[in-house]
C-alpha positions as CSV (number, residue, x, y, z in Angstrom):
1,X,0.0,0.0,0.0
2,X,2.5,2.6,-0.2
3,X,2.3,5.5,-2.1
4,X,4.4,5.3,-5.6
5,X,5.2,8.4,-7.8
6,X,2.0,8.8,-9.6
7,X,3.9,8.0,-13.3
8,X,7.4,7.1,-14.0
9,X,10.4,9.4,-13.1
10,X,11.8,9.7,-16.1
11,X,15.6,10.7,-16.6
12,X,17.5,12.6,-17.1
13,X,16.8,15.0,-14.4
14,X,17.2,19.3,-14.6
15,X,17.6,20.0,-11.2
16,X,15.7,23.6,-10.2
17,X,17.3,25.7,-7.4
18,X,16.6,28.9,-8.7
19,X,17.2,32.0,-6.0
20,X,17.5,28.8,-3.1
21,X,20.9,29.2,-1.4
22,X,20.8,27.4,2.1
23,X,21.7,23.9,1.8
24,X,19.4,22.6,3.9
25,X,16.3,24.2,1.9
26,X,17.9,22.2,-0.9
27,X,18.0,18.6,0.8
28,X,15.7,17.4,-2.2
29,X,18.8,18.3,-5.5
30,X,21.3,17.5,-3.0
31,X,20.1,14.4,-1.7
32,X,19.4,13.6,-5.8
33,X,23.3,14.8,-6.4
34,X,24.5,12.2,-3.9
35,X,22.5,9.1,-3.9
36,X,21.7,9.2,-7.6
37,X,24.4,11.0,-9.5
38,X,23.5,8.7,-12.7
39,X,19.8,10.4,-13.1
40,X,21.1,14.1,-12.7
41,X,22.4,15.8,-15.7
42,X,22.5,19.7,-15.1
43,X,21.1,22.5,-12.4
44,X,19.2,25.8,-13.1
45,X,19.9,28.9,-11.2
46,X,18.6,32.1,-11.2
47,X,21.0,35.4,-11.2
48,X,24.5,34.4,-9.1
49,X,23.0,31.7,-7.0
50,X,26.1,31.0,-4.8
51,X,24.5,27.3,-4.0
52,X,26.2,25.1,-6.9
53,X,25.3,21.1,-7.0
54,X,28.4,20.7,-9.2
55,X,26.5,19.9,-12.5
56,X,26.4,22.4,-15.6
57,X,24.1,25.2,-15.8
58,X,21.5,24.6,-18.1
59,X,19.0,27.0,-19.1
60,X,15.5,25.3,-20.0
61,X,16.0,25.1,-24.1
62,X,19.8,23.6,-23.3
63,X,18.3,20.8,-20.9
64,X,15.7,20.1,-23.6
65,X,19.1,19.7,-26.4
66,X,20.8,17.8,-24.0
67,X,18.1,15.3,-24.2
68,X,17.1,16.1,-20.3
69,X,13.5,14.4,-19.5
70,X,12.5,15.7,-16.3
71,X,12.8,19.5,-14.5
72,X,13.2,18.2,-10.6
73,X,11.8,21.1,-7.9
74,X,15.3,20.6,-5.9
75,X,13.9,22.3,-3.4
76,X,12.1,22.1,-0.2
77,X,11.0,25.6,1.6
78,X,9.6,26.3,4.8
79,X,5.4,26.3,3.5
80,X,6.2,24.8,-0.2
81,X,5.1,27.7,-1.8
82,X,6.8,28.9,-5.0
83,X,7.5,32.4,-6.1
84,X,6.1,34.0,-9.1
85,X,9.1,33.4,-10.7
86,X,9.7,29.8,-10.1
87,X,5.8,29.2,-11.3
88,X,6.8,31.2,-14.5
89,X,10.0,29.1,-15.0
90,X,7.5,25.7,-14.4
91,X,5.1,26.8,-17.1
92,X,7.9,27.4,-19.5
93,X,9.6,24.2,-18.6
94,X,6.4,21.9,-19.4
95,X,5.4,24.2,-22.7
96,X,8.4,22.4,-24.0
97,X,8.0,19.3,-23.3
98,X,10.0,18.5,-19.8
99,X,7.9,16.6,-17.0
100,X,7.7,18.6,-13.8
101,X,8.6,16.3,-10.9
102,X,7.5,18.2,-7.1
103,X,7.5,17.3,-4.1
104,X,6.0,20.3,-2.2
105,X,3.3,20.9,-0.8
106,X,2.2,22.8,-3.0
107,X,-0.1,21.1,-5.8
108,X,1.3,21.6,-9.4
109,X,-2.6,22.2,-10.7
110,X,-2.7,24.7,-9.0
111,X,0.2,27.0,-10.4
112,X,-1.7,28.9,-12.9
113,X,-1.4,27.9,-16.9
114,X,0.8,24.7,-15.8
115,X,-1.9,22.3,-16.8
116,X,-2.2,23.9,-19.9
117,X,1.2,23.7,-21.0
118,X,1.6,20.4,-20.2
119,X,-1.3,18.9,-21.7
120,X,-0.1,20.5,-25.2
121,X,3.0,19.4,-25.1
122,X,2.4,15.7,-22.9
123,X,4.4,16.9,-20.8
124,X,3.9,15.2,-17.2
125,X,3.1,16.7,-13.9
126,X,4.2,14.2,-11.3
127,X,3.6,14.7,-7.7
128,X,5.5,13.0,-5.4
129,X,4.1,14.2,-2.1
130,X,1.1,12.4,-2.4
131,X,0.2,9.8,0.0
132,X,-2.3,6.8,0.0
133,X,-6.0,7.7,0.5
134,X,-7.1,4.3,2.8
135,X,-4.2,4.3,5.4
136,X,-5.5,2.9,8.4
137,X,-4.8,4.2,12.0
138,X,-2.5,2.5,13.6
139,X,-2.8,-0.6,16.3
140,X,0.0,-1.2,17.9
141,X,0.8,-4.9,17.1
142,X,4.1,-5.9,17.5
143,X,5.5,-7.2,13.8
144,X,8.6,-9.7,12.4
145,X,11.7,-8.3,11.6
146,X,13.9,-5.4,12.5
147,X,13.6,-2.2,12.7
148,X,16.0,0.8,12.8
149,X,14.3,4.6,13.0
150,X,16.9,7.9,12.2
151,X,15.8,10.5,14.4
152,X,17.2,14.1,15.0
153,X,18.1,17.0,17.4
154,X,16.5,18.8,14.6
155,X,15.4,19.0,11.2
156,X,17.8,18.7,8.2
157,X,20.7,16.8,10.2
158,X,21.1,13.5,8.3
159,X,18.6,11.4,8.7
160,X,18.1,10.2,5.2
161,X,21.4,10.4,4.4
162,X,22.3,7.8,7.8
163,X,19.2,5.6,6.8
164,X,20.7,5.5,3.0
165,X,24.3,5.0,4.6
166,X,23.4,2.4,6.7
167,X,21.2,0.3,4.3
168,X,24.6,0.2,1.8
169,X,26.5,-0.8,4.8
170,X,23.9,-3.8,5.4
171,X,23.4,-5.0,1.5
172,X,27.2,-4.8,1.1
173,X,27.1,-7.6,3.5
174,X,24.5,-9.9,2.1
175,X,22.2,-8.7,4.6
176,X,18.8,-8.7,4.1
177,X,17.7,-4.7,4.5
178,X,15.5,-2.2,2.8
179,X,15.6,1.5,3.0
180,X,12.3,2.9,3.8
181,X,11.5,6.5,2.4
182,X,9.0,8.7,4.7
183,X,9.4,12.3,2.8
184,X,9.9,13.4,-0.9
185,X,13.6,13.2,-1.4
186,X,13.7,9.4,0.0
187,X,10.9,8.8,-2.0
188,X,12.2,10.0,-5.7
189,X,15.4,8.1,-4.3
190,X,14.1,4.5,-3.4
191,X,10.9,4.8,-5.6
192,X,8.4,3.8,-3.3
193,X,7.5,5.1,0.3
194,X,4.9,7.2,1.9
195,X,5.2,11.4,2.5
196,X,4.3,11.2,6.2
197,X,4.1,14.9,6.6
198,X,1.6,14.7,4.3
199,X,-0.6,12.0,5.8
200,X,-3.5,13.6,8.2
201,X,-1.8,13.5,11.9
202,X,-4.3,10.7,13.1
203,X,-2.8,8.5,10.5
204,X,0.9,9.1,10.5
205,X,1.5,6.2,13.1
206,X,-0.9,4.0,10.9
207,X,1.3,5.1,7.8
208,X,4.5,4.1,9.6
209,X,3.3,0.9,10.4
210,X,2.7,0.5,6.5
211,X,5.7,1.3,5.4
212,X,7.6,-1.3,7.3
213,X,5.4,-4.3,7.2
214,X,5.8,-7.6,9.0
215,X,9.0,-9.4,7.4
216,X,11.6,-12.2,7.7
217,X,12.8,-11.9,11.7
218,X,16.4,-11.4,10.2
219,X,15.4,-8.4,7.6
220,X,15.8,-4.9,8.6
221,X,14.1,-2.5,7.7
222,X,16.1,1.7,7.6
223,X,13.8,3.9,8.2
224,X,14.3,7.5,7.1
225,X,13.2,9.9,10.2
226,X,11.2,13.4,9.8
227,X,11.6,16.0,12.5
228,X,12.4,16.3,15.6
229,X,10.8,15.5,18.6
230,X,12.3,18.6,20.0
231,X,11.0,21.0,17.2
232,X,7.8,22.6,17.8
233,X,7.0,22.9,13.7
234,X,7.3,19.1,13.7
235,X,6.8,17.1,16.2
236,X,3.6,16.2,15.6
237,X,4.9,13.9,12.8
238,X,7.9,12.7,14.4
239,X,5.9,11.2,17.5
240,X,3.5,9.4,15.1
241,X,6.5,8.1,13.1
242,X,8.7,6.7,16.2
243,X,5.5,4.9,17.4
244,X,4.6,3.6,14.5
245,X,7.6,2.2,13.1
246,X,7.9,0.2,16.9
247,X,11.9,0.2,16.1
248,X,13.6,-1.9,18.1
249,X,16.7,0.7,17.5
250,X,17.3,4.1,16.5
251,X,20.2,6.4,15.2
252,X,20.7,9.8,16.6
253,X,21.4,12.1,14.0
254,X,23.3,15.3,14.5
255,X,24.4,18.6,13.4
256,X,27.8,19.6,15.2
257,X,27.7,23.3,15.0
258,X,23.9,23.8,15.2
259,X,22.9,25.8,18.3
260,X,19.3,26.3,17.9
261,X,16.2,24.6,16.5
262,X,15.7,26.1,12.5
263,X,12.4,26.7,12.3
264,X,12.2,28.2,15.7
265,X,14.5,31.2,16.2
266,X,15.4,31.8,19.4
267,X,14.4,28.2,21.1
268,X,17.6,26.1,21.7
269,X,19.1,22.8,20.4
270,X,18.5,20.1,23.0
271,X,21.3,17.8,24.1
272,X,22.2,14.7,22.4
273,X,21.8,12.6,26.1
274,X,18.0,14.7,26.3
275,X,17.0,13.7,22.8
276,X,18.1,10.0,23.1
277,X,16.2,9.8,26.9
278,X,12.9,11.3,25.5
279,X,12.8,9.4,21.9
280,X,13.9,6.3,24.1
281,X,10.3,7.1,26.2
282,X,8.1,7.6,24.1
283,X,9.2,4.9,21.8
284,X,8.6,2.4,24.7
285,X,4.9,3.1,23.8
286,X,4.8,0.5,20.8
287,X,8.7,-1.7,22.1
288,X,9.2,-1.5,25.4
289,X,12.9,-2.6,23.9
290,X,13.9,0.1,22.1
291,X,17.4,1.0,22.6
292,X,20.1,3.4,20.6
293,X,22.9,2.4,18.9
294,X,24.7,4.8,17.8
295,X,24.9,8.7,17.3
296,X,25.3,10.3,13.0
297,X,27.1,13.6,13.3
298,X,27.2,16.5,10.2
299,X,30.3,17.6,11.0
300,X,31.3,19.2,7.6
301,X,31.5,22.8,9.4
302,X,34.7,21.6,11.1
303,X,38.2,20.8,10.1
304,X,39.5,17.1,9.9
305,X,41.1,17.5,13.7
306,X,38.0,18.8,14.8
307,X,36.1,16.3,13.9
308,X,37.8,13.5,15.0
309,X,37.7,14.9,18.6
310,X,34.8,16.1,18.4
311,X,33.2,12.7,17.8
312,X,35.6,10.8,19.9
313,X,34.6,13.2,23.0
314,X,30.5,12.1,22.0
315,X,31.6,8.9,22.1
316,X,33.1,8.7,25.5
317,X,30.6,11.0,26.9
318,X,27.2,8.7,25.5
319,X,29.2,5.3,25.3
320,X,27.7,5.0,21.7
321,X,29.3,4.8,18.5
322,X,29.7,8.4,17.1
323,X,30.7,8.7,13.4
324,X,29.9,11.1,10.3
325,X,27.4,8.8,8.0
326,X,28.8,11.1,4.9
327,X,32.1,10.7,5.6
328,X,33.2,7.7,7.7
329,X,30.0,5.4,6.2
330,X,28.1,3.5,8.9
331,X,30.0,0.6,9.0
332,X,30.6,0.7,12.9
333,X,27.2,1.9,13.6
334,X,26.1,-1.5,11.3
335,X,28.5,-3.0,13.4
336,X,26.9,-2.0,16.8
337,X,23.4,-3.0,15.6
338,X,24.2,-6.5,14.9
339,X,26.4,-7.1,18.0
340,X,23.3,-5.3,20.1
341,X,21.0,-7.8,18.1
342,X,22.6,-11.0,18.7
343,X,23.3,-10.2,22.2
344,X,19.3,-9.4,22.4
345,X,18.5,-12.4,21.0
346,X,20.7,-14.5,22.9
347,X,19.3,-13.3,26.3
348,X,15.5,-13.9,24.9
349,X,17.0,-17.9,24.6
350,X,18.4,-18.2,28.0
């Protein structure tokens, strides 16, 4: 039952970040960049954009020469709402012939003359962030297999990017595992999954439960995080997520040099120790078991020295592994999971 891109994504992708120059506004094109570099074939910007994805700069009629498919909304603001200008640049786009792939909030019908376009050219609008219409509330019912849920101090710290990290580190094993996509970028990554923050709140755990369905006791299921339990804008969905998705671990994920929560100026970061203690509580509402194992860091703000004493000092302060899922992988937190598995499993025997 989970919600798949309403046509094919077809490729090669324009990636649009038009006047959007704060990385974390563009997790969608840079998640795209990193996780699928064969489907992305150029970036359009508007004026001197500072942000650069590190693929040409195409303007609409060079992507169309260059045999580009799809125009990609690489970004995510806070609302989904587009300026006039980025709607003007959409119309354009589908009048000659590229599919418009979005996964805002925002609904692509309703951007004036976009319909139009497309249906004279066949061009298609494709809206990712569009999830099932019969999910069922959740119930609670412990399910087969294992579970491992990202969540975050914040918003836009890594969670995808762990879950996507961790599920290479598993398969490059042999190990049965399966990432499982809960917002837009995961989704247009993995091709299936289910926009939670879309899903009406008394549904979200329901939806969670959905996405990771009963399966073989030794498959694991990655679960991409939303939110923060800790951020006010978003809580709401993070709650419903953790309970539903009864994981019997989860992955702290991190930004170093964050201070405060980004949607809400002002209110503070919590601590790593707070965040673990309070997801670990309320996620004994579905698995009494639940348990950490391990902490994902951004630490791309600092230098290489920094870094590794910086997550060195988190380890020996939590007693978790501590590593940066971008650039150390998460082998050792792969590692952990397996070791605090087997050891789990051998105390259920004795």
């Amino acid at each position: 039952m989970t919600a798949k891109p309403s046509a094919n994504l077809r490729a090669p992708y324009l990636l649009m970040i038009g006047d959007v120059s704060r990385h974390d506004f563009a997790k969608t094109a840079l998640g795209l960049v990193k996780w699928c570099p064969d489907r992305v074939a150029g970036q359009l910007r508007f004026d001197d954009n500072p942000l650069d994805l590190g693929l040409p700069d195409m303007s609409l009629e060079q992507a169309v020469q260059a045999g580009i498919k799809s125009l990609v909304i690489g970004v995510a603001p806070v609302g989904g709402q587009l300026s006039e200008r980025w709607q003007t640049v959409l119309v354009q786009a589908a009048s000659l012939g590229l599919d418009i792939i979005s996964g805002l909030h925002l609904r692509l019908n309703d951007i004036a003359g976009l319909t139009q376009a497309a249906e004279k050219t066949g061009a298609q609008l494709i809206e990712i962030r569009v999830p099932p219409t019969d999910i069922p509330i959740a119930n609670g019912k412990k399910r087969s297999g294992l579970r491992v849920l990202m969540v975050g101090t914040d918003c836009a710290v890594g969670k995808k990017y762990t879950a996507l990290a961790l599920t290479n580190s598993f398969q490059q094993r042999d190990i049965k595992a399966s990432f499982r996509a809960t917002g837009q970028t995961g989704i247009m990554i993995a091709g299936d999954g289910i926009p939670v923050d879309a899903v009406v709140s008394d549904f979200v755990a329901g939806a969670a439960e959905i996405i990771s369905p009963a399966n073989d006791p030794d498959h694991w299921d990655i679960i991409e995080g939303q939110g923060s339990l800790f951020n006010p804008s978003y809580a709401g969905v993070s709650l419903g997520l953790l309970h539903g998705s009864q994981p019997d671990f989860i992955i702290l994920c991190h930004d170093a040099t964050r201070s405060g929560i980004g949607s809400c100026p002002g209110l503070p970061l919590p601590s790593v120790k707070e965040c673990i203690d309070l997801n670990i509580r309320c996620g004994q509402l579905t698995n009494p078991a639940i348990r950490c194992a391990g902490i994902s860091v951004n630490t791309s703000a600092l230098e290489d020295k920094e870094r590794e004493t910086y997550l060195k000092q988190l380890s020996e302060q939590t007693g978790l592994v501590c590593v940066d899922s971008v650039i150390n992988g998460c082998d050792a937190i792969a590692d952990q999971l397996l070791a605090m598995e087997s050891s789990q499993r051998d105390e259920g025997h004795e």
